[in-house]
C-alpha positions as CSV (number, residue, x, y, z in Angstrom):
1,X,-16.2,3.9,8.9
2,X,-12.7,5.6,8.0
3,X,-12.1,7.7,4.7
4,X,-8.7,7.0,2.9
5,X,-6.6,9.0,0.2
6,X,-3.8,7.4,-1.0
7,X,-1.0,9.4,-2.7
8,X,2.8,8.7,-3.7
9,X,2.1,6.8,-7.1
10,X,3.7,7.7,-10.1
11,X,6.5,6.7,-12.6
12,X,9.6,4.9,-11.8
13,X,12.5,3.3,-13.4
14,X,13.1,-0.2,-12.9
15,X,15.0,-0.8,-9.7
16,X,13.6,2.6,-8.1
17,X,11.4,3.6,-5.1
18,X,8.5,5.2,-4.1
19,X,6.5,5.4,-0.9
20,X,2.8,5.4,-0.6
21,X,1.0,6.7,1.7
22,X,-2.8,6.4,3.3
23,X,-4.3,9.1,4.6
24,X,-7.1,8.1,7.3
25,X,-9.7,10.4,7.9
26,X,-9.9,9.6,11.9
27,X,-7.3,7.6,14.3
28,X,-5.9,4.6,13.0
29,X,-5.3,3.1,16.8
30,X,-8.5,1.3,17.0
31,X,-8.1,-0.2,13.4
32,X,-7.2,-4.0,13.4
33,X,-6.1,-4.4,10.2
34,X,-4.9,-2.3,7.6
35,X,-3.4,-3.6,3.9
36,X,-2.3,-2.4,0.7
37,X,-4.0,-4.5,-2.0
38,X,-3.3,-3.9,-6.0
39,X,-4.7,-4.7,-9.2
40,X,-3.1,-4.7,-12.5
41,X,-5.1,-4.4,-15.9
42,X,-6.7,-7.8,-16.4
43,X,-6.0,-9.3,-13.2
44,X,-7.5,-9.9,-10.0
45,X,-6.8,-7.6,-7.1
46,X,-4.2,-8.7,-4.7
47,X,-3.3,-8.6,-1.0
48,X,-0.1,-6.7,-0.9
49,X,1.1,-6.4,2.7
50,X,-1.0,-6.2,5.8
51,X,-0.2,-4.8,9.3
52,X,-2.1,-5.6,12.6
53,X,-2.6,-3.2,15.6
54,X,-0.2,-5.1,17.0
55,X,2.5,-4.1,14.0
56,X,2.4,-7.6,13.2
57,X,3.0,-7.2,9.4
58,X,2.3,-10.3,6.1
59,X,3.5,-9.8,2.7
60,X,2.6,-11.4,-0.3
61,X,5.7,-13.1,-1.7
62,X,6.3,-11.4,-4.6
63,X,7.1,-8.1,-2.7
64,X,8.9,-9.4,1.0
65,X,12.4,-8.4,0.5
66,X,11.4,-5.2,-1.4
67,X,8.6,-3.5,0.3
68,X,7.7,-2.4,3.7
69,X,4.8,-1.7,5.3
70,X,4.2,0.3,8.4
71,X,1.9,3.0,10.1
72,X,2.1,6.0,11.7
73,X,-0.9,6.4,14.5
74,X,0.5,10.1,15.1
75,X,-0.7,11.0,11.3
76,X,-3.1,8.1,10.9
77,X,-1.6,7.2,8.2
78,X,-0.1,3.9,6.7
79,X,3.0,3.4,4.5
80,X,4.4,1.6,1.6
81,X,7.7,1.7,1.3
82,X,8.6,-0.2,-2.4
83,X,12.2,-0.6,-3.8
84,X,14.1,-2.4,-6.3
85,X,10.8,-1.7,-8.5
86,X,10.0,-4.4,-11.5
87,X,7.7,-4.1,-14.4
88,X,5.4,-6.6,-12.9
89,X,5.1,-4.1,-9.7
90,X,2.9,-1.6,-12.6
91,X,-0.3,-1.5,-11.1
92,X,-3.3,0.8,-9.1
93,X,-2.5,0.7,-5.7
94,X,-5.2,0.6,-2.9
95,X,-4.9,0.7,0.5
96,X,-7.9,-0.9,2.9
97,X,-8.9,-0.4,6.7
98,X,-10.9,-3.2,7.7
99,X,-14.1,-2.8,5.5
100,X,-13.2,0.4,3.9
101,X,-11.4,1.2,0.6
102,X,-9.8,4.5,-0.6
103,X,-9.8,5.4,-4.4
104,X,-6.2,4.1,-5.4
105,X,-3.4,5.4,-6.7
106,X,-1.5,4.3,-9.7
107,X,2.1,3.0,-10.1
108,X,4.1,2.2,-13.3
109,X,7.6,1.1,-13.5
110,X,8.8,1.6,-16.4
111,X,12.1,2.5,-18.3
């Protein structure tokens, strides 16, 4: 079982960035998969992106182009990189080590 914090969220102006981070409470190395899911209000959460031990990374197809995921064993810590930020991005953000879940972090784009 692995802890995670998430942080980075906030407010943004269309077309702007943020980064997320996920903050693992042990080593990442031994983690198969980690992802960053979101759910906006009144919809269902979503997969995000994934990344494999073996860096091998998915996207959902609303974001490839525009966000990148990647991780940091060093830290143990996973990234989000988002730009070019829409309206429709406005959601909590999670991010998700195999079975485990940390406690989100919000994002709004917004002008």
């Amino acid at each position: 079982q692995v802890q995670l914090v998430e942080s980075g969220g906030g407010l943004v102006q269309p077309g702007g960035s943020l980064r997320l981070s996920c903050a693992a409470s042990r080593s990442i190395f031994s983690i198969s998969a980690m992802g960053w899911y979101r759910q906006a209000p009144g919809k269902q959460r979503e997969l995000v992106a994934s990344i494999t031990r073996g860096h091998v990374t998915n996207y959902a197809d609303s974001v490839k182009g525009r966000f990148t995921i990647y991780r940091d064993v060093a830290k143990n810590t996973m990234y989000l990189q988002m730009n070019s930020l829409k309206a429709e991005d406005t959601a909590v953000y999670y991010c998700s080590a195999d079975n485990d879940w940390g406690q989100g972090t919000q994002v709004t784009v917004s002008s």
